[in-house]
C-alpha positions as MATLAB code, in Angstrom:
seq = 'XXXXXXXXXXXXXXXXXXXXXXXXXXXXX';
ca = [
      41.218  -18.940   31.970;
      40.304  -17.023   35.325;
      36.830  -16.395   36.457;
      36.328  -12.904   34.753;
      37.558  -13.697   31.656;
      35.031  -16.410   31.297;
      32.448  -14.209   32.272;
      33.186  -11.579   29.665;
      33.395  -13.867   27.165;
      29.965  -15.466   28.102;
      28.340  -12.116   28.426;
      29.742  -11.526   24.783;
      28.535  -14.365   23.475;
      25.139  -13.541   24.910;
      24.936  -10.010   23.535;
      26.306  -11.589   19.713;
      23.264  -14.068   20.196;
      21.030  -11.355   20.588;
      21.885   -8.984   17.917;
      22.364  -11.948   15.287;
      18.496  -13.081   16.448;
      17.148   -9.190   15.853;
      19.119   -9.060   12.527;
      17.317  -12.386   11.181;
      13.943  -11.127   12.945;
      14.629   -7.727   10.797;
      15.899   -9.125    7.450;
      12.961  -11.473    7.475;
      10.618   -9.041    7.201;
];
């Protein structure tokens, strides 16, 4: 795995993170 692959992916993983915590925040209410 090169450098910018491993970027994208961890920049990926950071944006799923995100979404997934706002979708529990909003389906908790």
């Amino acid at each position: 795995m090169n450098v910018m692959t491993s970027l994208l992916v961890s920049i990926f993983q950071r944006i799923t993170v995100k979404q997934t915590m706002s979708l529990v925040i909003h389906s908790s209410k």
